[in-house]
C-alpha positions in Angstrom: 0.0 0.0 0.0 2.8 2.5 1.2 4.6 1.4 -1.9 1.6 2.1 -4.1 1.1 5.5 -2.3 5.2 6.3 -3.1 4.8 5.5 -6.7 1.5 7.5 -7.5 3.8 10.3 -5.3 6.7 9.8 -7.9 4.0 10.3 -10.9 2.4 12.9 -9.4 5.5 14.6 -9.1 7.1 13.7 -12.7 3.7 15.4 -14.1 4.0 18.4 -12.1 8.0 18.6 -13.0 6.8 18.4 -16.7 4.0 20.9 -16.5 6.4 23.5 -14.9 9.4 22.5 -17.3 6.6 23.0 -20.1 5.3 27.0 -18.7 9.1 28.2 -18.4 9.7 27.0 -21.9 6.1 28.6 -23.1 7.0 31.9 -20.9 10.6 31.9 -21.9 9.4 32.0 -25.7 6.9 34.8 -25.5 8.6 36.8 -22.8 12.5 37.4 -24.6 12.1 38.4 -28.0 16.0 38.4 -28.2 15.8 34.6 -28.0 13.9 34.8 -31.0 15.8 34.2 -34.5 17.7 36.9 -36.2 15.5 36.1 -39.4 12.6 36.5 -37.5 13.8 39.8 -36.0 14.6 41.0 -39.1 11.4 40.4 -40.8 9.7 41.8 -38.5 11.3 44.8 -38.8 11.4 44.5 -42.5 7.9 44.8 -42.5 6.9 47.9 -41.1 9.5 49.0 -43.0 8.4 48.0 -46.0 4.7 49.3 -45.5 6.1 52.9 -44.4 8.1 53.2 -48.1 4.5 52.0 -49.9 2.7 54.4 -48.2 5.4 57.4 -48.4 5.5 56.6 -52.0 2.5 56.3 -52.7 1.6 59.8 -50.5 4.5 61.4 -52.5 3.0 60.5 -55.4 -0.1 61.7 -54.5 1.5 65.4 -53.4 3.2 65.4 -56.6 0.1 65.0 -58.7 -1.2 67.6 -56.7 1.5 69.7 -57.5 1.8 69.5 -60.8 -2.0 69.8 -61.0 -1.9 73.3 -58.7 1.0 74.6 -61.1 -1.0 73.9 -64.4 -4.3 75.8 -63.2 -1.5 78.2 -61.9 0.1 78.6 -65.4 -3.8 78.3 -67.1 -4.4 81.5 -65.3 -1.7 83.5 -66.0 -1.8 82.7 -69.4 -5.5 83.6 -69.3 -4.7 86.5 -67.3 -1.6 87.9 -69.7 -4.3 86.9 -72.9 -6.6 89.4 -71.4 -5.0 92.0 -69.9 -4.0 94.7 -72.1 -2.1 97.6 -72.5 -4.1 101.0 -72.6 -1.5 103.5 -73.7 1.9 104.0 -75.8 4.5 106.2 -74.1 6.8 109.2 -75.5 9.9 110.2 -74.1 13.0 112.3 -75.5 15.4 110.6 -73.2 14.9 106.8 -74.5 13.1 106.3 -70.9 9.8 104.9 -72.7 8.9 103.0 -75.5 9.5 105.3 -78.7 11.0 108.6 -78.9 9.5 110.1 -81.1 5.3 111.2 -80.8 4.6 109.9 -84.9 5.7 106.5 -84.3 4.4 106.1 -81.2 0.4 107.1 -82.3 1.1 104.5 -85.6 1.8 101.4 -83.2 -1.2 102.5 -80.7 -4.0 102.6 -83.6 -2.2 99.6 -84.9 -2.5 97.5 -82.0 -6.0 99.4 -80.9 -4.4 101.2 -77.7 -6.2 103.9 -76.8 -4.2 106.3 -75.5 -0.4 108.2 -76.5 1.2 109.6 -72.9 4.1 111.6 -74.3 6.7 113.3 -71.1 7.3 116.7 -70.9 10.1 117.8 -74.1 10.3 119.7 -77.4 9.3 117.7 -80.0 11.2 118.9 -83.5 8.8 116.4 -85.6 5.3 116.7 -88.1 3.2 114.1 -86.9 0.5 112.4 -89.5 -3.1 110.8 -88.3 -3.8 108.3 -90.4 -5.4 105.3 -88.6 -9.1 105.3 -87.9 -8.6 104.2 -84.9 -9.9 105.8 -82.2 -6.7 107.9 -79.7 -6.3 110.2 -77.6 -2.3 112.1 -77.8 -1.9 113.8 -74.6 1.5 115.6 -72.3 1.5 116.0 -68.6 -1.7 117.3 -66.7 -2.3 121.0 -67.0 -5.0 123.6 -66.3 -4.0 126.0 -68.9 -2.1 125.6 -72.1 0.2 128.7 -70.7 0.9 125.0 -68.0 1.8 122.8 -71.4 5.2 121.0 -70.8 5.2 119.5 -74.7 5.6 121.4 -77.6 6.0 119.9 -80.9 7.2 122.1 -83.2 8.6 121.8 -86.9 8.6 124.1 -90.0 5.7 122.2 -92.3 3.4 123.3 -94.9 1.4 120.7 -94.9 1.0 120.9 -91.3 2.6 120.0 -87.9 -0.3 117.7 -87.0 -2.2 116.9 -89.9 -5.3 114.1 -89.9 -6.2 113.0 -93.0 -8.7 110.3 -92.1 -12.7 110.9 -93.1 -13.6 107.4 -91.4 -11.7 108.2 -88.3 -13.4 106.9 -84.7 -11.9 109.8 -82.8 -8.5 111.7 -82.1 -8.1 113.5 -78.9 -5.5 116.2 -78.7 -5.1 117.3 -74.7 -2.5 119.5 -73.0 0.1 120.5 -76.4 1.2 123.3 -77.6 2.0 123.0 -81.7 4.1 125.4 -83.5 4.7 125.6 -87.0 8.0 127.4 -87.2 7.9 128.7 -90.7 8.8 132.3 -90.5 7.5 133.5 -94.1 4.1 135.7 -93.1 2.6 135.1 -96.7 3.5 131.2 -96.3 1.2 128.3 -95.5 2.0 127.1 -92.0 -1.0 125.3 -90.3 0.3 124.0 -86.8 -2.7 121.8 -87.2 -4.1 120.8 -90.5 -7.4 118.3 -90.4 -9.2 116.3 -92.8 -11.5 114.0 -90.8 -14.0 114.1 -88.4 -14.5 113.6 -84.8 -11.8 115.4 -83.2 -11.2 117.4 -80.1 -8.7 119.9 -79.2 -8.2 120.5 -75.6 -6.0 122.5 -73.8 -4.0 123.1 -76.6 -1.9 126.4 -78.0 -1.7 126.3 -81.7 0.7 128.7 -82.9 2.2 129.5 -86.7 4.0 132.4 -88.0 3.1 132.1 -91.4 -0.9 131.7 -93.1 -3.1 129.1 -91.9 -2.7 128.2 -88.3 -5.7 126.3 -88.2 -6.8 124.5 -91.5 -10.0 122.1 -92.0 -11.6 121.1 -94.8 -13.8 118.1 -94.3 -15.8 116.7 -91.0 -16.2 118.6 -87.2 -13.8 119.5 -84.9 -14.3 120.7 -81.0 -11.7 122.6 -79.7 -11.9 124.0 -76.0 -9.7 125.4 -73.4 -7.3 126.4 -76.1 -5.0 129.5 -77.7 -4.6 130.1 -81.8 -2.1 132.9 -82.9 -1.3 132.9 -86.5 -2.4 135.1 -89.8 -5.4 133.6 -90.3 -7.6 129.8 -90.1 -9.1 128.4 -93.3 -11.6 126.7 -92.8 
């Protein structure tokens, strides 16, 4: 009996031995990951690793798409923007400082290209200007209340006229803020300082001065002129 009682204490034992050898093992496993193979360890690592880079690339991706996206709306609308916007006037200066130099040129590229308006700086201009565009545009110096205030003065010796418009079909020409001199001396010979054939102009704020015959001629269409000073031997009109 005692010897029956030892060996079911022996089995008993042997089980409980295996059992506890059996946990360490199970706990040693899950509890030390550096006991784990370096393959393991490494593709564990790997992984996350390796789902970081898709993800990065694929977000980069993603930005750059974006980017490329914002840049051609970007460039759509400044092209848009530049195919729009246009200039509205042509600018005069003696000194080179603006785009032409001289006030004749400069009213030929503005009706060619439809701008509206000729700004010309303050200077004596020693050139006959010809209107011949129907385009409609308005020739003007610096801002003054009087034409005693004028700061440009064209002036040239011309028969046919220092400013001369020879356009019947013309859409407008403003003259503003000039003072025109035809510097022919001769009293008995033709000297308009403005000579017009065309209609709808206006003179404004301008001196028109000649020392021959003719200051002002006109033969065809209607002409306004205000705020303004003729001297010469006589207007035909």
């Amino acid at each position: 009996m005692r010897f029956l009682t030892g060996l079911v204490g022996l089995v008993s034992l042997a089980l409980a031995q295996s059992d506890s050898h059996s946990g360490t093992s199970t706990s040693s496993t899950v509890s030390q990951p550096s006991s784990l193979p370096s393959g393991s360890s490494t593709s564990t690592s790997t992984v996350p690793s390796a789902v970081s880079s898709s993800a990065a690339s694929s977000l980069s991706s993603t930005l750059s798409s974006n980017t490329a996206s914002g840049s051609s709306l970007t460039a759509s609308t400044t092209v848009a923007s530049s195919a729009t916007s246009k200039p509205t006037a042509v600018t005069v200066a003696l000194d080179g400082s603006s785009q032409f130099t001289a006030i004749n040129l400069a009213i030929a590229a503005a009706q060619n290209s439809a701008i509206p308006s000729v700004v010309v700086q303050a200077g004596v201009y020693t050139e006959s200007i010809i209107i011949q565009g129907t385009q409609a545009v308005t020739v003007s110096g610096p801002s003054a209340s009087s034409y005693a205030q004028n700061q440009v003065v064209i002036a040239a010796p011309a028969p046919s006229g220092v400013v001369s418009f020879n356009t019947q079909k013309s859409n407008g020409i403003v003259l503003r803020n000039l003072n025109i001199t035809n510097t022919i001396s001769t009293a008995t010979a033709k000297a308009p300082a403005f000579s017009a054939y065309g209609s709808n102009m206006l003179l404004d704020t301008v001196a028109l001065v000649s020392g021959g015959v003719g200051v002002y001629t006109a033969n065809y269409g209607t002409t306004m002129i205000a705020n303004s000073y003729i001297e010469g031997m006589a207007c035909e009109i």
